[in-house]
N, C-alpha and C positions, 0 to 999 in steps of 0.2 A: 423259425430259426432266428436268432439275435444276428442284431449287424454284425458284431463282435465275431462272435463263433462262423459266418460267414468269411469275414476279414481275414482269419485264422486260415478258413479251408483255401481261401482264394490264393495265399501267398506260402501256402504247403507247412506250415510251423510242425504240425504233429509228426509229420515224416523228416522233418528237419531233425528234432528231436529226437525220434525213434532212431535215426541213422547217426547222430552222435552220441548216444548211447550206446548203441551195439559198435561202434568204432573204440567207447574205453573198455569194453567188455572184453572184447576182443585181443586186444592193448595187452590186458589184465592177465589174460590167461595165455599170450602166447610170453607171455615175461615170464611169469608162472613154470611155464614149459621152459624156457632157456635157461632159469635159474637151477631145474631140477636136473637139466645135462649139466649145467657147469659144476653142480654141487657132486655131481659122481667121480670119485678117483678116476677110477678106470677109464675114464673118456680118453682120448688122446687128441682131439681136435676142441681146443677152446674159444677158435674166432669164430666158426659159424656159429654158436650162442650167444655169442660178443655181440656180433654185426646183427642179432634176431633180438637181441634186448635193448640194442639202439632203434633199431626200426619198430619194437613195441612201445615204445617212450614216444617216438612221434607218432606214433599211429593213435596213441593216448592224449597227445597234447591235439592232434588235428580236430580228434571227436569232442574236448571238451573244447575248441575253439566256435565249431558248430554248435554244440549248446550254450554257448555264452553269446552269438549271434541270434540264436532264437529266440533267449531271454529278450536280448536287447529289441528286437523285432516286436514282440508282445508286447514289451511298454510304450515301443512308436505306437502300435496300434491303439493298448490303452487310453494313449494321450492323443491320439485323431478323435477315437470313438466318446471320448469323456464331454 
């Protein structure tokens, strides 16, 4: 096993990643879902898809803040390990 790929396992990146991924995935498809109650006439309740498409927007910006710390995390390590 490379320093590198240890470095990685030692400070969890791939789980880092993996879990802000499934955080805009998530995001993605519960917006998805709020967007397809608000798009219905017949609803009669608009704010609880209102207040579930605000809460997928940050739940979206939370997961790619996580992977922009991971990113950034891997090139600390590139630049120890280089």
């Amino acid at each position: 096993m490379s320093p590198i790929t240890s470095g990685f396992q030692a400070v969890g990146l791939a789980g880092a990643e993996n879990s802000g991924r499934a955080a805009v995935n998530t995001g993605a498809q519960l917006l998805n879902q709020d967007a397809q109650v608000l798009s219905n006439p017949d609803n009669p309740d608009l704010a609880s898809p209102l207040v579930g498409a605000t809460q997928s927007l940050l739940l979206t910006k939370a997961g790619a803040a996580v992977l922009e710390t991971a990113d950034k995390m891997t090139g600390t390590l590139l630049d120890v390990y280089a």
